[in-house]
N, C-alpha and C positions, 0 to 999 in steps of 0.2 A: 667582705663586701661583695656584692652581688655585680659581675662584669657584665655592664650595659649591653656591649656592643655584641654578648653571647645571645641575652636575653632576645634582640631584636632576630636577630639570628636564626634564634631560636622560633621564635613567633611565626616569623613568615614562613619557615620549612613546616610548622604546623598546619597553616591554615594552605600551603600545596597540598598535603597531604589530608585533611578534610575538605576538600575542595572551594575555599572559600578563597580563594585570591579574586576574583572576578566582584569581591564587595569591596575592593581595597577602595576608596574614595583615589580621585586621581592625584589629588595634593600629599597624603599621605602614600603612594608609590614613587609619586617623583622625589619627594624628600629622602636628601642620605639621612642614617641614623649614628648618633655616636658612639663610638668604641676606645674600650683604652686598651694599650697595647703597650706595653714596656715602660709605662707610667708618662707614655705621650697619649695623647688626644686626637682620633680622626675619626674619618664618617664613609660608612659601606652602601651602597646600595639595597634594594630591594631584594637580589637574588644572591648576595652578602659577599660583594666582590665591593674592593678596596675603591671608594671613589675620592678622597682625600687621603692623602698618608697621613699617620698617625706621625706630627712633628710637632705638636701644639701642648704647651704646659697643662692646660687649662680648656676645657671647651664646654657650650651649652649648645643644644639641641635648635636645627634651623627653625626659622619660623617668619612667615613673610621674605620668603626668597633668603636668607641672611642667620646666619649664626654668628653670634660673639664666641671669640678665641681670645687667649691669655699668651702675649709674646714678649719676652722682657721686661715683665713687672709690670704690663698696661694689658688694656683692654680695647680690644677692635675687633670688626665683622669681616666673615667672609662671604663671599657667594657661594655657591654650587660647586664653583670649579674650583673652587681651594684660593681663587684672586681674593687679594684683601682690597678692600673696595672702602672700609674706613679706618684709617691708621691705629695702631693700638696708641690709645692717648689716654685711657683713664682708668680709674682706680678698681671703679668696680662698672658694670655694665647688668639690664634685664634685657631679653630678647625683643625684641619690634613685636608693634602690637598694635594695629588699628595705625600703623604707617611710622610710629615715633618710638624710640626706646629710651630708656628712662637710664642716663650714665651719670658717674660720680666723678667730679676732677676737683681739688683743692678743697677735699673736705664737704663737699656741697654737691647736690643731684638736683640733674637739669634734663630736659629733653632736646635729642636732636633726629632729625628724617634719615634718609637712607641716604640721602650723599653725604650725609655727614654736618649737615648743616645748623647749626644752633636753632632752636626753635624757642625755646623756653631756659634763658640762663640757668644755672646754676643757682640756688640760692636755699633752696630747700635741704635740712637734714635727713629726711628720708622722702622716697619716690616711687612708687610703684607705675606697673602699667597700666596703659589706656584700657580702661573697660566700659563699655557701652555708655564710650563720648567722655568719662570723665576718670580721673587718677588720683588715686590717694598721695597726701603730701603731709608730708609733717613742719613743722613752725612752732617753734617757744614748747617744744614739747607734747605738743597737741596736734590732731590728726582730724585733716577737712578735705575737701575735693576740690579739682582745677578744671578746667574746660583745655580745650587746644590752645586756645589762645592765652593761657596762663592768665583768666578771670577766674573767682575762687565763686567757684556754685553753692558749697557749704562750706564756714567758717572752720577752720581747725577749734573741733572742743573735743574731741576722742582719746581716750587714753591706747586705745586699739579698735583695728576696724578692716575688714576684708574687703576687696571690690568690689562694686556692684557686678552682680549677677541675675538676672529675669525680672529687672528693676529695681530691686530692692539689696541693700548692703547692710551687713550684720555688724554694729557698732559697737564698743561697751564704753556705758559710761555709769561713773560710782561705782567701779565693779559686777555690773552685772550686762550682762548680753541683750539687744532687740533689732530691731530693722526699721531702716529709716530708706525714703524715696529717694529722687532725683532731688529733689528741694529740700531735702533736709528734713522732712516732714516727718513724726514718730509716726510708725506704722505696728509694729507691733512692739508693745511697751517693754524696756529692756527688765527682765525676768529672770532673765537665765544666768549659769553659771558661765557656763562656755554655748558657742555656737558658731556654725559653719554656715557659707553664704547657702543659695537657694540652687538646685539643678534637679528638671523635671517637678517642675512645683511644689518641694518641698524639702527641707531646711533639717539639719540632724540639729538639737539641743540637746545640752545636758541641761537636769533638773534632778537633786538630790543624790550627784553622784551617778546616775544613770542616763543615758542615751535616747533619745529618742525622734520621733520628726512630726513638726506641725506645717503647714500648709499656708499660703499667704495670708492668713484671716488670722494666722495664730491662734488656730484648732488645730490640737493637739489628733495626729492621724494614726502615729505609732505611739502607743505608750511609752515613755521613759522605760527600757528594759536591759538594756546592753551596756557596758561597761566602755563601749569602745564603738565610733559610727562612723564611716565615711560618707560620701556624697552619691545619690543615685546616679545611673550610667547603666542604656541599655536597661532599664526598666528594674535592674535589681541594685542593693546595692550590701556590700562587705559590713557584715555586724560578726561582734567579739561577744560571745558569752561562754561563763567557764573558761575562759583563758583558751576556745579556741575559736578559729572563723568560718563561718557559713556567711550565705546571701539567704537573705529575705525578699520578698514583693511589695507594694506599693500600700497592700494591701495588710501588712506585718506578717504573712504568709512567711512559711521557711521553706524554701527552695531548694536550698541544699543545705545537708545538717552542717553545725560548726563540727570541725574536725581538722580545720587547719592551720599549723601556727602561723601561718602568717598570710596572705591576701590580697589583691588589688581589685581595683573596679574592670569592669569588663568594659573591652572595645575592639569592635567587631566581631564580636559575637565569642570573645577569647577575655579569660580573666588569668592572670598570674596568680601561683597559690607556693605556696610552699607546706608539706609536712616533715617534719623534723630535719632530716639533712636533705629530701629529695625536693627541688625545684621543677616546677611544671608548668600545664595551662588544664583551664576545665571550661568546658563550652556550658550552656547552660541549662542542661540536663545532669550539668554533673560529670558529666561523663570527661576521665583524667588521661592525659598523656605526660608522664614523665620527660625527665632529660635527657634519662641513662637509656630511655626507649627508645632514642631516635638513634 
């Protein structure tokens, strides 16, 4: 398994080295990043000097000032400074997201704010986070959206359903995949096999076993062609064909040929790749720096 805290590590002595630290957004330089270390959990800096020690069971990545850590069986957030700022009290925890994070205590997921405060009991089987105003909840098996104030915007009827993302959330119901509004309204009629929410105006689907991406109108933009699609980022985005990975264009252009077993999406101008044992980054010419290079 791939050690987080090298990879980050790694990232940022890359982009000193192609001169790109001066892109780093300021939220994303002040943020420690996490690292495991002796099979404890802790979070390094920018310049990859130790800003929490690694003492934590369990940890997720900060986000809105705050990270969840795993301390005797429970779950609670810390700050910056390594202070716990909401006691570990529950089963399971998501990161803060639009001010609330969505935690588990007695079997049941509820949302509370950053002092820890209940905002939304408990009561829901599953919970995800805030996304643009509303959060996926599940109820009697079925899967519908809440507001803040724990009023239900759309009824749980989903058997599965990803957050909304550039308005629109990728549902399935009767087994097959489409996208539905803010209101619940069918937007693009559920069609598909599988399919990923929306980033950069357009949605990967499968259809027939293959991959592909239509556009909020549910015009098909990329043909079905790839085995395997993630989410655009930075204007390209990670396709599997032939059992290896390349990035394509907006445009189903190949950017860089597949050739690698394995891939991430690009941010800041750096994507993660791996070929066979060697671990790297490739800016978006292509052009590779190894691990064993630095």
């Amino acid at each position: 398994m791939i050690n987080r805290g090298k990879i980050f590590l790694l990232c940022f002595i890359i982009l000193i080295v192609a001169g790109r630290v001066q892109a780093v957004s300021a939220e994303k330089t002040e943020n420690p990043f996490i690292i495991n270390k002796k099979a404890k959990v802790g979070f390094i800096d920018n310049k990859g000097k130790i800003a929490i020690a690694p003492k934590f069971n369990k940890g997720a990545a900060f986000s809105e000032g705050l990270a969840a850590v795993y301390i005797d069986g429970k779950w609670g957030f810390i700050d910056k400074t390594g202070k716990v700022i909401i006691k570990p009290t529950y089963t399971r925890a998501f990161n803060f997201s639009e001010g609330l994070a969505a935690v588990e205590l007695g079997g049941k997921w509820g949302f509370i704010d950053k002092t820890g405060k209940v905002i939304i009991k408990p009561k829901y089987t599953k919970a995800s986070k805030f996304s643009e105003g509303l959060a996926r909840v599940q109820r009697d098996g079925k899967l519908g959206f809440i507001d803040k104030t724990d009023k239900v915007i759309i009824k749980p009827t989903y058997t599965r359903a990803f957050d909304f993302s550039e308005g629109l959330a990728a549902v399935e119901l009767g087994g097959k995949w489409g996208f539905i509004d803010k209101t619940g309204k069918v937007i693009i009629k559920p069609t598909y096999t599988r399919a990923f929410d929306f980033s950069e105006g357009l949605a990967a689907v499968e259809l027939g076993g293959k991959w592909g991406f239509i556009d909020k109108t549910g015009k098909v933009v990329i043909e079905p062609t790839y085995t395997k699609a993630y989410k655009f980022s930075e204007g390209l985005v990670a396709v599997e064909l032939g059992g290896k990975w390349g990035f394509i264009d907006k445009t189903g252009k190949v950017i860089i040929e597949p050739k690698y077993t394995k891939a991430s999406k690009f941010s800041e101008g750096l994507a993660q790749v791996q070929r066979d044992d060697k671990l790297g980054f490739i800016d978006k010419t292509g052009k590779e720096i190894w691990d064993n290079a630095i």
